[in-house]
N, C-alpha and C positions, 0 to 999 in steps of 0.2 A: 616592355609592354606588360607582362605577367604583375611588375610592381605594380603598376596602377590600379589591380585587382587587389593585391595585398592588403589587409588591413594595417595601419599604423597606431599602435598603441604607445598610451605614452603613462606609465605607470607611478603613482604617488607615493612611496611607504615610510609611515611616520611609525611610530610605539602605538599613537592614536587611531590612527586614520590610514585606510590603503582605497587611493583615489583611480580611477582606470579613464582612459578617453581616448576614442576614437578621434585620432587629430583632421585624418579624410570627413568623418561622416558631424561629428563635435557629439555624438550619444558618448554618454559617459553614468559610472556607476560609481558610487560612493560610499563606502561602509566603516564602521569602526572594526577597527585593526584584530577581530577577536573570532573566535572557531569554538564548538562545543563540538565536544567528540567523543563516544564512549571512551570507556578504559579498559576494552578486551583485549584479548592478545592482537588480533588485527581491528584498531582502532576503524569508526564507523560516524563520518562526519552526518552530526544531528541539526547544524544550524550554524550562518555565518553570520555575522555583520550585529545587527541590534537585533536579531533574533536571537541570535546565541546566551543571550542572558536569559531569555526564557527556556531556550531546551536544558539547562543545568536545572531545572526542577523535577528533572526525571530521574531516576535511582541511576547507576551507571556514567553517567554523563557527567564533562570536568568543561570550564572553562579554562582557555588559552591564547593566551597575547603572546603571539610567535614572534613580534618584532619589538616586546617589552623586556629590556634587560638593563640593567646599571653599567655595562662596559661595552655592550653590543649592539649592536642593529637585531643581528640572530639571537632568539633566543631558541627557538625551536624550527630547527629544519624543515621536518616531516609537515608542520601544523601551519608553518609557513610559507610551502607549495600547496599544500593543499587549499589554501585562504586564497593563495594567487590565482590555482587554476579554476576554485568556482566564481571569481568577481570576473576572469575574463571569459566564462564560461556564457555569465549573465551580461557581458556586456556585446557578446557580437555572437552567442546562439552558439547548436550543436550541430551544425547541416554536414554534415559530409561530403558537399559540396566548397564548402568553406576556403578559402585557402589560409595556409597559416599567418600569422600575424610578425610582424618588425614589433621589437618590443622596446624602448626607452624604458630604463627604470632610474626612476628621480631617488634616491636615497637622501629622505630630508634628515638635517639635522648636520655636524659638523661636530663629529666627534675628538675628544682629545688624542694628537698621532693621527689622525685619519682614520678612515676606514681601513683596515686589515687585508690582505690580500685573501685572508680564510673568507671573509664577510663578502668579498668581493665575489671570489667565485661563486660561497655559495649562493646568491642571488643568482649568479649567471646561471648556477642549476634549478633553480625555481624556475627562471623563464622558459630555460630551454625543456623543462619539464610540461611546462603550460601551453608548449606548441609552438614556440616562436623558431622563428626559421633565421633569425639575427638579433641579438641581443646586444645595447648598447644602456650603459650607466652614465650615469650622470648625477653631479655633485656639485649644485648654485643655487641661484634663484629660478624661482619655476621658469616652465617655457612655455611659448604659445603655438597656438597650431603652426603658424605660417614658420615657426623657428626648427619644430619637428617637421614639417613636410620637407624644408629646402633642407635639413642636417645642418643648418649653420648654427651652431652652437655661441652665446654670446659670452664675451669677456666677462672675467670675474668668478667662472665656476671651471670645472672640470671634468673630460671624460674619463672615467676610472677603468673604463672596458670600451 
């Protein structure tokens, strides 16, 4: 009964693009894969998405593609939960009320060897940092809501978690 209250999210993350969608409600949020952050000792997120290229024109501030790397998905950890938990932040609010979210995370692309068992988790700790209260991966072609509601995952891809 509780699930049906649950949010279900079903997350996109390219090098490019990290895509979020509500599969229950279909609100969804869409931003290029990038984070602007100071460079203090405790980093201080200044702007995500296609804003982020504007806040790098303030002294201090760096741009960062946490899922751009030539042999990775991860490129940066820290820059990488932080980018997940403010698009699902933006995508279903801060209520306290809330309950926490089922998370899908699509890891597009099809690296050579597969994704890593390191890459694997650490997405799983992105989500489960982002609130989610079940975290499942996934590695195909995208899904559709009605494929994320029932959990039937279709032939040709794979659940990596």
């Amino acid at each position: 009964m509780l699930s049906s209250l649950q949010p279900l999210l079903y997350v996109q993350i390219s090098p490019e693009q990290l895509c979020a969608r509500n599969a229950k409600t279909g609100q969804s949020v869409c931003e290029p894969a990038e984070i602007a952050m100071t460079t203090q000792a405790k980093p201080v997120i200044r702007a995500i998405g296609s804003a982020a290229r504007l806040a790098v024109a303030e002294l201090g501030v760096t741009l960062i593609k946490p899922f751009a790397h030539p042999r990775s998905l991860v490129s940066d950890f820290i820059a990488g939960e932080q980018l997940l938990k403010e698009v699902i932040r933006r995508l279903y609010g801060k209520s306290i009320f809330a309950f926490a979210p089922m998370i899908i995370l699509h890891l597009m692309g099809d690296p050579e060897g597969g994704f890593t068992p390191v890459e694997i988790r650490a997405f799983r700790e992105m989500a489960l940092a982002s609130g989610a209260t079940q975290v499942t991966l996934w590695q195909g072609r995208s899904l559709t809501d009605d494929e994320i509601r029932s959990r039937q995952f279709p032939a040709g891809g794979k659940i990596l978690l």
